[in-house]
N, C-alpha and C positions, 0 to 999 in steps of 0.2 A: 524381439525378445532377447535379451544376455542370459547367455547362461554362463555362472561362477561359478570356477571350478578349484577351492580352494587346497584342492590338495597337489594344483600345481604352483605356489606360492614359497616356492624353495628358490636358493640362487643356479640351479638347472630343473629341469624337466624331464619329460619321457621318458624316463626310465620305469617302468610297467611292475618289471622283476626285479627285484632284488637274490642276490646271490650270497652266500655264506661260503667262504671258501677257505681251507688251511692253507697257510703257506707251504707249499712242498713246490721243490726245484723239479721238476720233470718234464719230461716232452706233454703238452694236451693237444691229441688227435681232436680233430677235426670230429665232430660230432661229443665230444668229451664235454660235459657242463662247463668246467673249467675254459673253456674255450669260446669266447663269445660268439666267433664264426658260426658257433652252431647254432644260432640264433637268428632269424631274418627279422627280428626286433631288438633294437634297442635292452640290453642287461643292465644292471648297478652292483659292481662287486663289491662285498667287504672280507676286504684279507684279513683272517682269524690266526692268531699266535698261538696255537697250541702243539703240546704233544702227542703226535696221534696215537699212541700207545695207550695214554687215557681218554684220547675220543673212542677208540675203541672199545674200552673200559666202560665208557659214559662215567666215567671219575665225576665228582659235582665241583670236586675245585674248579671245576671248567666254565662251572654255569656262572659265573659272573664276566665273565671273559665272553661266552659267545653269549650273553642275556645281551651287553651293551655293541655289541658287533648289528645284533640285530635290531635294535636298538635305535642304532645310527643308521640305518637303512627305512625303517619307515618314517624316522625322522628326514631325511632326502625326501620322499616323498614316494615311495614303493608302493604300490596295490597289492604286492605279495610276497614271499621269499621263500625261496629253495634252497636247499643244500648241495654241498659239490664233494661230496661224502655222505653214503647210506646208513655209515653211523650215526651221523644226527640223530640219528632215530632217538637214540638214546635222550635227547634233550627236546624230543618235540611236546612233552605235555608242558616243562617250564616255560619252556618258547613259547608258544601258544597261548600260558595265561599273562606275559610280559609284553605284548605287544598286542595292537589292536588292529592288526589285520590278519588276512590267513598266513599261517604257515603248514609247508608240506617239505618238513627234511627229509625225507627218505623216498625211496622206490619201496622202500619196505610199506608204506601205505597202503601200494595196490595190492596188498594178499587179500585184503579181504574179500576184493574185487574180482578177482583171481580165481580165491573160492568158490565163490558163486557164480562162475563162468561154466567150471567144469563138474562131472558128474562125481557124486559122493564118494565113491571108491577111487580116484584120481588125485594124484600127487603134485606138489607144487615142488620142483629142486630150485633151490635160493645157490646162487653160485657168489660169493661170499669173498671179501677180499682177505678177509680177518675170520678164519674159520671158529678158533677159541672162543669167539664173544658174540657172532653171530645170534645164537640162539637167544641173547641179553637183550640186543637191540631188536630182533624178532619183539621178544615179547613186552620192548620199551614200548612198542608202536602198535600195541593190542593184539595183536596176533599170538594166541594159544592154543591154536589146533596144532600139538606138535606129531602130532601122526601123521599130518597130512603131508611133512616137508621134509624132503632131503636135503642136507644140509651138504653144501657143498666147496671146500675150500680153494680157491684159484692159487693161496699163495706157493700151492703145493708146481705150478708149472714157473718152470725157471725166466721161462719168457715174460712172465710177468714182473720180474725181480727189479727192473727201470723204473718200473711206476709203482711199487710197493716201497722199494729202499733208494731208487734215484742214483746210481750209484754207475751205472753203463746205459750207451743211447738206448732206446725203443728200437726191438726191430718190429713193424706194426704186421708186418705180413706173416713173419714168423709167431707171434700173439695169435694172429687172429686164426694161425693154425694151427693153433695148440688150445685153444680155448673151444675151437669148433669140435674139433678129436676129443678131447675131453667129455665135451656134452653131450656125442655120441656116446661115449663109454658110460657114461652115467645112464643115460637113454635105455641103452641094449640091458644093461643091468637090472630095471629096475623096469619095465615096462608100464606100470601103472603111474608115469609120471606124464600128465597132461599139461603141462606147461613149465618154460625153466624163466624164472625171476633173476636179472640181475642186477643185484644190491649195491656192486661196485658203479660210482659215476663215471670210470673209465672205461668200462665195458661196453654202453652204447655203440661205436663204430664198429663192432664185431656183434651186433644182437643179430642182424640178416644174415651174416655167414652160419650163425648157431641154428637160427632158426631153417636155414636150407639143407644143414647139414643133419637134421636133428628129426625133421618133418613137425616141430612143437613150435606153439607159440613162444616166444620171443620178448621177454619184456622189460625194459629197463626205466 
């Protein structure tokens, strides 16, 4: 018996995932989407031009620019596509009806998921690369239960400033210790938070330090 498998009929193959990725010059850790390493399969990037100032925004000038980015990715031959920015969020219902396979831009996805893990008086803290617009792409991405979330802005620790603005190397150990501290302080503050969300795709390589430092689930 043959089996035809016409959606690998592109001039390469195996690429499973497809990737939406902004151009920004910065170090990507090892577990970072941006980073194919973090991958034991096969990725397909597509480097997206925009200004992240209105990806943040979810600006719509955008949406023609990342409509055909993505676009060009199941056209390759992609089973799916993710984003390497939790902004997206902002653009996943255009996305979604532009294309004919799944799309999942954001971590912001799993709140719902999230929600329905923990017990109804329990808090979700979203640790946020872009605090300003957070609560925008929260609610790009269906998520309205704004009681339930602390909102919380990373741009606020300096260690973060390499991979927001790009501008001095990463120190990853000094990050990952300032982001853990942090998530305790949120933590001690606010007790009713049953799990901390992070929205940023550079944040994954420190979701275990948060989560040991924190005693919460961890989710990026």
């Amino acid at each position: 018996m043959t089996i035809t498998q016409n959606h690998n009929r592109h001039p390469f193959a195996g690429y499973t995932i497809g990737i939406l990725a902004p151009n920004l010059n910065y170090e990507k850790t090892l577990g970072n989407v941006a980073n194919a390493e973090t991958f034991d399969f096969p990725v397909l990037y597509e480097v997206v031009d925009i200004d992240l100032e209105l990806l943040f925004q979810g600006d719509e000038s955008l949406n023609e620019t990342i409509i055909d980015a993505a676009q060009k990715l199941e056209a390759s031959g992609v089973r799916a596509i993710i984003g390497a920015c939790g902004f997206f969020a902002n653009f996943q219902n255009v996305l979604k009806e532009s294309v004919n396979i799944p799309v999942f831009t954001s971590s912001l996805l799993q709140v719902p998921l999230i929600e329905n893990s923990l017990a109804p008086n329990q808090k979700i803290a979203v640790f946020a690369a872009n605090g300003e617009n957070i609560q925008h792409a929260l609610a790009a991405a269906g998520n309205t239960n704004t009681d339930r979330y602390v909102l919380v802005d990373v741009n606020q620790l300096e260690e973060f400033a390499p991979i927001r603005y790009g501008k001095k190397p990463l120190d990853n150990e000094a990050l990952e210790r300032a982001l853990s501290d942090l998530a305790k302080e949120t933590v001690d503050s606010d007790p009713s938070i049953g799990a901390i969300l992070l929205e940023c795709s550079d944040l994954p390589p420190y979701a275990k330090a948060v989560q040991e430092k924190t005693a919460r689930m961890s989710i990026s």
